[in-house]
N, C-alpha and C positions, 0 to 999 in steps of 0.2 A: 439412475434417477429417472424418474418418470415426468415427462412433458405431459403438464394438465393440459395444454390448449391441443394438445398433437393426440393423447390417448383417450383420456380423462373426459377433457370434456366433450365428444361425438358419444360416450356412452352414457352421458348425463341426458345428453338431447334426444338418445333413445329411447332410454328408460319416461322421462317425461312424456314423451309420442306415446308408447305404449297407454301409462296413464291415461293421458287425454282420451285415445282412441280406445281405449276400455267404455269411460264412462261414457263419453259420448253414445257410443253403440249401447249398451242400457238402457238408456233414456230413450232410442230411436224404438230399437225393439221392445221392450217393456214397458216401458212411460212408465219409468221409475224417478223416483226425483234425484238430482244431480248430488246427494250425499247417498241416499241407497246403493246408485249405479254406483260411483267412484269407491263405497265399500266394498262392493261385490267387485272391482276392480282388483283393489289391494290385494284381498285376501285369494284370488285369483291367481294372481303372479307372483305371489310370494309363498304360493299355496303350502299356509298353515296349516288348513285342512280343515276349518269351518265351516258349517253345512250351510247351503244356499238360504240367503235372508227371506226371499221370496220364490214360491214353485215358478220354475223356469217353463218356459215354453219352447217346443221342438228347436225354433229358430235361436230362442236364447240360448239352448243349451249346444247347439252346432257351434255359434259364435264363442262360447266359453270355452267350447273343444280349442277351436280355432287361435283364441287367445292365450290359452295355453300354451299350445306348441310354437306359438311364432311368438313369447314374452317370456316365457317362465327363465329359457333359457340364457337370453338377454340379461335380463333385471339381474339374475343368479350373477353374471361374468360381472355385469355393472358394480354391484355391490362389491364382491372382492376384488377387484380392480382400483374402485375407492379406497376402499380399506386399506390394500397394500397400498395406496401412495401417501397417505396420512398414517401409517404405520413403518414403515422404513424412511420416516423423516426428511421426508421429500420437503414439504410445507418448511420444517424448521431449516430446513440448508438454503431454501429461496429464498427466507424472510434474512436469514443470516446474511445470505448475497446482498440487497436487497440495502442493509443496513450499512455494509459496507462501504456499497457502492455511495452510497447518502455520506458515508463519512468522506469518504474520500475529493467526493466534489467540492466540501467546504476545504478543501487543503489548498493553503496557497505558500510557495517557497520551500516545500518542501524536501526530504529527500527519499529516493527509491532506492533498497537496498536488494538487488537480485541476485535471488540465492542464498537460503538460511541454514548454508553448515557451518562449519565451525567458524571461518573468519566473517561469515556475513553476522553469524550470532552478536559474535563478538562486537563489531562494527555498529549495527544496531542497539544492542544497551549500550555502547559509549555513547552513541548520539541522543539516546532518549537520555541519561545521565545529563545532559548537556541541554536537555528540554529543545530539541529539534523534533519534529514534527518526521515519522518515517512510516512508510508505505514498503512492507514484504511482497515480494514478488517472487514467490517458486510453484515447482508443479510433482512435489513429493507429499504424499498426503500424509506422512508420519511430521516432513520438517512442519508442514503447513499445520498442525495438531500441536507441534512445539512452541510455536511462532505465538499461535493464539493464544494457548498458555499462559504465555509470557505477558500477555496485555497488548500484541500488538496489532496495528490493520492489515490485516495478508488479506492479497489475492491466490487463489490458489488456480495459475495458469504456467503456460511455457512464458519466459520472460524474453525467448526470441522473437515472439510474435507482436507485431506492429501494435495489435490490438489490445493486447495482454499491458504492453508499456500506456497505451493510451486510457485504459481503464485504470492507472494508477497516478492518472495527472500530471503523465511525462511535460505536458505543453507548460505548466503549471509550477512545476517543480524545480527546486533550486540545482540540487546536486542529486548526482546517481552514484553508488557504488556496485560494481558490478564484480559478483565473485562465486559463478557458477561451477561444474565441474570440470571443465578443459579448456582450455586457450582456444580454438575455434570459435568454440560457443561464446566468449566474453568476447571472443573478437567483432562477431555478427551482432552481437547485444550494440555495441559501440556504435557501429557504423549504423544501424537503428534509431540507436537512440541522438546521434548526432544530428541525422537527418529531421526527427520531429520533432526537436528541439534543441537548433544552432546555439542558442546564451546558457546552453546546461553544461555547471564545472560535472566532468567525470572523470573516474579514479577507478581505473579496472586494475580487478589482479591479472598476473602471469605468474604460469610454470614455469616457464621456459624464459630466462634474460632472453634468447635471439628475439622473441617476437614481443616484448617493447617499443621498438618504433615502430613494427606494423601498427600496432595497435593506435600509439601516439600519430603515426598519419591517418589513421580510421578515423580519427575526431574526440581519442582520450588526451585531458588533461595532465593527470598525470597515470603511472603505470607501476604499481607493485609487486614485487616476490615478495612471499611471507618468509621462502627460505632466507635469503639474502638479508631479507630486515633483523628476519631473529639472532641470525651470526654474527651480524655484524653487531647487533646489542649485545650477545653476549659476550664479543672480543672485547666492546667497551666494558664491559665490566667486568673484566680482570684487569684491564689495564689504566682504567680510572672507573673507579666503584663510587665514589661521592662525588663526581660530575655526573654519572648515569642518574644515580639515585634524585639526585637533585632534578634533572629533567624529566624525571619519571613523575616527582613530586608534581611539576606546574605544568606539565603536558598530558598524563593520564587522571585514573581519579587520586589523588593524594591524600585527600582528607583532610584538605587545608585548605582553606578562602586566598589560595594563590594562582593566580593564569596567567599564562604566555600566550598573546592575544596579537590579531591584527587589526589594525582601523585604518582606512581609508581617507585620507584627507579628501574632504570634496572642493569644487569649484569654491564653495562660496564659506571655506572656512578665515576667519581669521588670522591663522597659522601662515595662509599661500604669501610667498615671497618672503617671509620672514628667518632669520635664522635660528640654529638649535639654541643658541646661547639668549638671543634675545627673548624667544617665546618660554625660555626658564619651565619647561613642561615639567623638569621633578618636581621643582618648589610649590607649582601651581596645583597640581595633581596628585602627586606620589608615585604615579608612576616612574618605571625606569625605561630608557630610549634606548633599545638592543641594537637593534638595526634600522635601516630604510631601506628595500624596498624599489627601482624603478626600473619598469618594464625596458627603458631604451639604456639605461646602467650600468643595468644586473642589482648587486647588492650593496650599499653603502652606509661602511660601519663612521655612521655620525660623527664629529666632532663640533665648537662651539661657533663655525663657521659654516657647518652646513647649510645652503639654503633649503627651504622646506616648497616644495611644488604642488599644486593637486595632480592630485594621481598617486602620490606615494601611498605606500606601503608600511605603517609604523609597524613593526615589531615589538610590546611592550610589555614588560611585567610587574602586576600589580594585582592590589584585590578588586574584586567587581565594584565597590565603591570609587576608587581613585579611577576604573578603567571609565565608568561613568562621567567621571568628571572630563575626562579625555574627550570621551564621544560628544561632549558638548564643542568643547575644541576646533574640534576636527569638520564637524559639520552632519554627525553619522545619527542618521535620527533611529530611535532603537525599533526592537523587531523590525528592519531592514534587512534581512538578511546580505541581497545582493550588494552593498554597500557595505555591511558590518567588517568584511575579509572573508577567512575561509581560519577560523578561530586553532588551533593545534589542540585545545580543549573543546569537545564540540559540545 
């Protein structure tokens, strides 16, 4: 791709000089007036080969020599120079960049999925299915043609580079998914992305089970095999097929107005210090109370004596209606992301 300000434009400000100093000289030599001279300029260096507007005199016509051989061959490069750069779609891939980039500054809480083969694809329309906000990040010009395709914002850069993460609103952005082509690579991505932004949840895959907790002490949230998830789905389901089916229903796309959802109790919800029994959340909501949720706990399967704390963790399943009325609840003001959880339906 051709740099206008680096090729482009020194042969614009030549060709222009030329011009001027055509017609100028005209005017000096001939005392022609400033559209004569600038004709007899044009047709000069672009030499069409139209005969002199005016009988030249010895000195006009040295200078014409003269103009010639130091422009004609200029203007000639200048013009196809132009040409190829407005004709191999230089202009349309800038303005594309250009438009991008403008989208992407307005992104707030987003997520950045780097690396668009097969589980990034994948990852990707779950999230946009789920009306999240995603930024691609790869540097294959066939996945980066796929991506766009698709409707999505792609960068098309290396996603281990500091700059490549920052031009996609890493500071900005809520989560990352990182699922490049080797374990190295998603390992450096991590330790990058951790550093330019400490409150980012990320979720790298692995080849390899051993390097999971490298990764997890590099600054991943959490850490994926796609082998290990698929076999172990598919042991579940030979061994209970309508429990699979059923968590397939509320956790992927089902085709049903049902989710398995988290919310976040805040500070200053209504809920804090109260118990599961007295806050009565089926009756109030419709929702159903799966789990809780605490960081200093682990996971606490409710009964009608639980106390409820901020900070927990609800686990709940209902339709987006009842989860609404929840998020009133709870204190969870919507489009939040960083407070909403981290949803199992994105």
């Amino acid at each position: 791709m051709l740099s206008f300000r680096r090729s482009i434009l020194p042969l614009v400000l030549l060709v222009v000089l030329l011009f001027v100093a055509g017609t100028f000289g005209y005017i000096v030599i001939e005392g022609w007036t400033w559209l004569d001279a600038f004709y007899m300029t044009a047709i000069t260096l672009t030499t069409v080969g139209f005969g002199e507007i005016q009988p030249l005199s010895p000195t006009g016509r040295l200078f014409t020599v003269f103009l010639i051989l130091s422009g004609v061959g200029s203007v000639a490069y200048g013009f196809s120079r132009l040409g190829e750069y407005f004709l191999t779609g230089s202009v349309a891939a800038r303005l594309r960049s250009r438009r991008v980039m403008r989208t992407i500054d307005k992104l707030r809480d987003h997520v950045i999925v780097c690396g668009y083969g097969r589980v990034g694809k994948s990852a990707a329309l779950t999230l946009r299915d789920g009306k999240r906000p995603v930024v691609i990040i790869d540097n294959r010009e066939d996945r980066v043609e796929s991506a766009q395709a698709q409707g999505f914002v792609v960068l098309h850069a290396d996603s281990t580079r500091d700059e490549a993460l920052i031009q996609g609103g890493i500071e900005r952005a809520w989560g990352m998914i990182i699922c490049v082509g080797d374990d190295s690579r998603n390992l450096f991505i991590v330790l990058s992305a951790r550093a330019l932004n400490p409150d980012l949840y990320i979720v790298a895959r692995t080849i390899d089970a051993a390097n999971e907790q490298k990764m997890i002490r590099a600054g991943a949230n959490r850490v994926v095999s796609p082998y290990q998830i698929g076999g172990k789905h598919m042991a579940n389901i030979v061994i209970r097929p309508h429990v699979t089916d059923f968590l397939d229903v509320v956790t992927l796309d089902g085709g049903i107005e049902l989710w398995l959802e988290e919310l976040i109790i805040q500070p200053d919800s209504a809920l804090v210090g109260q118990t599961v029994g007295k806050t009565d959340i089926r009756r109030r909501t419709g929702v159903t109370l799966v789990a809780v949720l605490r960081h200093e706990g682990g996971t606490v399967m409710p009964d009608a004596n639980t106390v409820l704390q901020a900070g927990d963790e609800l686990i709940v399943l209902g339709t987006r209606e009842q989860l609404a009325n929840l998020e009133e609840l709870t204190g969870v003001q919507r489009h939040d992301e960083r407070v909403y959880g981290r949803s199992a339906q994105p």
